[in-house]
N, C-alpha and C positions, 0 to 999 in steps of 0.2 A: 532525498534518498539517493538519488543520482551521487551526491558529491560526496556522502558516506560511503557509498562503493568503490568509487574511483579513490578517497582515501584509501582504503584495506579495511573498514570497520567492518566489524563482522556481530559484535555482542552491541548491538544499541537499540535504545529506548525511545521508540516512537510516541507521542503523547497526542491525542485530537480530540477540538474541542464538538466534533458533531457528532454523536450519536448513532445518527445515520449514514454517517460515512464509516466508521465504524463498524459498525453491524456489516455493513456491502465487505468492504475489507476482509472481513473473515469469512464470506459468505462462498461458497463455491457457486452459486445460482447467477447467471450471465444478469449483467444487469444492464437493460435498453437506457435509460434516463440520457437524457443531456451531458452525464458528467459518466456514461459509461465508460468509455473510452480512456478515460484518465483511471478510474476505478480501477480495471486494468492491466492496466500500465503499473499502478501503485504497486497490484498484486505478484506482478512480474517482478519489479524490482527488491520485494519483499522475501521472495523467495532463496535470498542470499544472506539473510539474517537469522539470527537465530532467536 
């Protein structure tokens, strides 16, 4: 995501194979897990896409 912004991409298609990383991703509810912290981070850089 990092390197599609530093391009200028602005319209792209994110595609994941889990589920439940998924679900967190769209989720606005803080997530403690192990893998919060990157969650995000995802969520932050996602906010530049459309």
């Amino acid at each position: 995501m990092e390197y599609m912004q530093a391009k200028g991409y602005v319209n792209v298609i994110f595609e994941m194979d889990s589920k439940e990383v998924g679900y967190n991703l769209k989720s606005s509810n803080r997530d403690d897990s192990d893998i919060g912290s990157v969650i995000q981070h995802c969520r932050n850089l996602l906010i530049n896409f459309k």
